[in-house]
C-alpha positions in Angstrom: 12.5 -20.3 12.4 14.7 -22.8 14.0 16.5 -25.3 11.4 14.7 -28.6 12.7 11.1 -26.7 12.4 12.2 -26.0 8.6 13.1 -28.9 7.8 10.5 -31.1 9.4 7.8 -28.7 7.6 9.8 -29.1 3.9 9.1 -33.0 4.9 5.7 -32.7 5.9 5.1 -30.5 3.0 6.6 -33.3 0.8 5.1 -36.4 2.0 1.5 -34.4 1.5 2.6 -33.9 -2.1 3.1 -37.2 -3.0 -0.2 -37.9 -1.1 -2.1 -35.9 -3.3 -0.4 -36.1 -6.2 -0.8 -39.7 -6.3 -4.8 -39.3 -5.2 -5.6 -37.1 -8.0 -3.2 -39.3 -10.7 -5.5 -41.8 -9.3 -9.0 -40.7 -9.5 -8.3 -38.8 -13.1 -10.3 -40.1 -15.7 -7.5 -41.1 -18.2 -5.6 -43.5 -15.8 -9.0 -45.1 -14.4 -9.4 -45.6 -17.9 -5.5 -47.3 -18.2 -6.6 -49.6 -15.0 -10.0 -51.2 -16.2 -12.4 -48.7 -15.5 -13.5 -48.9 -19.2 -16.4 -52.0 -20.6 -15.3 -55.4 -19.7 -11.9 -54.1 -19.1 -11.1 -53.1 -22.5 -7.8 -50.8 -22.7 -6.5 -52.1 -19.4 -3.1 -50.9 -19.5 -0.5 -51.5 -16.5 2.0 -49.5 -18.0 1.0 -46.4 -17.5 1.1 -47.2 -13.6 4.6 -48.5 -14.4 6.0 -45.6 -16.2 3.8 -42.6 -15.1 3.6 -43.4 -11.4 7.3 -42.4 -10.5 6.8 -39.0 -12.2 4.1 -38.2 -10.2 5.3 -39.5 -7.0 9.2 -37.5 -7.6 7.0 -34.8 -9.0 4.5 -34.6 -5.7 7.6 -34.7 -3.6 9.8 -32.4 -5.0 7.7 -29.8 -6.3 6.3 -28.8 -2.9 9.1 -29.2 -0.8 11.1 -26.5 -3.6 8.4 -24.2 -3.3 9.1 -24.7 1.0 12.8 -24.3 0.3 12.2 -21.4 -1.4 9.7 -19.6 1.1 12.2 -20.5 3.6 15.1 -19.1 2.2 13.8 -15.8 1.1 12.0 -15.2 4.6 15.4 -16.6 6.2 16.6 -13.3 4.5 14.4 -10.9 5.1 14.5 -11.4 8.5 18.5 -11.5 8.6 20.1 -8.0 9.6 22.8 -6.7 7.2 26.0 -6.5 8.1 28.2 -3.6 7.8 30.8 -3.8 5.6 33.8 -2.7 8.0 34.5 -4.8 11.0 36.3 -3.7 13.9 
């Protein structure tokens, strides 16, 4: 694979992390619970969005786009040819 093709799919792969990472922090029951969800809006806490929502969001990024740095980088040397030791 070409370098721009690897890097555009770690980004792709990324971006659709934080997507659903975010989604399902959303819909869970425990933070619709935080947001109001609950009777008359008892419990409604904004700081869970304020402290847990960059966790998710770094964690949706990163954690997918390692996992695509990783794939890359073991396949980058599989497909690699060895070199001899001696040069001429």
């Amino acid at each position: 694979m070409k370098r721009d093709a690897v890097t555009g799919g770690g980004c792709l792969v990324a971006a659709a992390g934080v997507v659903g990472a975010v989604w399902l922090w959303g819909a869970s029951d425990r933070t619709q619970r935080h947001l109001g969800n609950g009777f008359e809006n008892n419990g409604q806490d904004f700081g869970a969005v304020l402290t847990e929502l960059p966790f998710v969001f770094l964690a949706g990024a990163v954690v997918p786009a390692a996992a695509w740095g990783l794939g890359a980088w073991l396949l980058g040397r599989r497909r690699r040819p060895r070199e001899s030791q001696f040069h001429a």
